[in-house]
N, C-alpha and C positions, 0 to 999 in steps of 0.2 A: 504494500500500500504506500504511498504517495502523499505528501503534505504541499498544498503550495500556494502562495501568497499571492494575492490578488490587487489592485485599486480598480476602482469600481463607477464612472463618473455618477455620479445622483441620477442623471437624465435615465440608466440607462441599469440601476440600481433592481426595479422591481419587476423587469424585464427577466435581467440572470437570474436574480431570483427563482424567478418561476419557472425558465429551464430548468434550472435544477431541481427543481422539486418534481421534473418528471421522472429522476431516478429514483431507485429504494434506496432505504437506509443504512443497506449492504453495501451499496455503491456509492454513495457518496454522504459525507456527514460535511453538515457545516458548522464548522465551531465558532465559535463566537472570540476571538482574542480581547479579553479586556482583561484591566488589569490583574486582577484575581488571577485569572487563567497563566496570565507569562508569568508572575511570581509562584504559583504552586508548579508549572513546567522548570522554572527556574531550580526551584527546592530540588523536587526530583532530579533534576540531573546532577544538580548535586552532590545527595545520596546515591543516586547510580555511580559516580566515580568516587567515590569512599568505597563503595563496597570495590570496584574493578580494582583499588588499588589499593585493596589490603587494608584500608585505615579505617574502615567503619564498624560502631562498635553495636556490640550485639548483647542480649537480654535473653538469661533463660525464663521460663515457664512462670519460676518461681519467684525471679525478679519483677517482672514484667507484672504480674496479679499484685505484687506488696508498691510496685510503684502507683500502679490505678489505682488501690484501696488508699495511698494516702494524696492523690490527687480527688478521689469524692472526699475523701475526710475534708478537706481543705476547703471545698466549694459546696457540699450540700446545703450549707445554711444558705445560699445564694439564689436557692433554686425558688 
């Protein structure tokens, strides 16, 4: 699969659009870049090269349940 960046002039905006939506959702997705989306793209490829290069750290079982249990301890009163 394929990623690829587009501009789009206004005039001509609701047009492609709507081509595209004659494909399925198999075949073509449109994602939305806003900022949310590049900063969470950003994170991940972050942690995808910690782990490629050895440096990412990792959590057993038994860490990972005492870290959640004191991350709700810490916020439940919030809820």
């Amino acid at each position: 699969m394929h990623t690829i960046k587009i501009k789009i002039h206004d005039k001509v905006y609701n047009h492609f659009l709507w081509l595209l939506s004659k494909f399925s959702k198999d075949e073509i997705e449109i994602i939305d870049e806003n900022d949310t989306f590049t900063k969470a793209q950003t994170l991940l490829q972050n942690e995808l090269n910690e782990m490629n290069e050895g440096t990412a750290s990792y959590y057993s079982i038994d860490e990972l349940e005492a870290r959640l249990e004191d991350k709700i301890k810490k916020h439940e009163d919030n809820l």
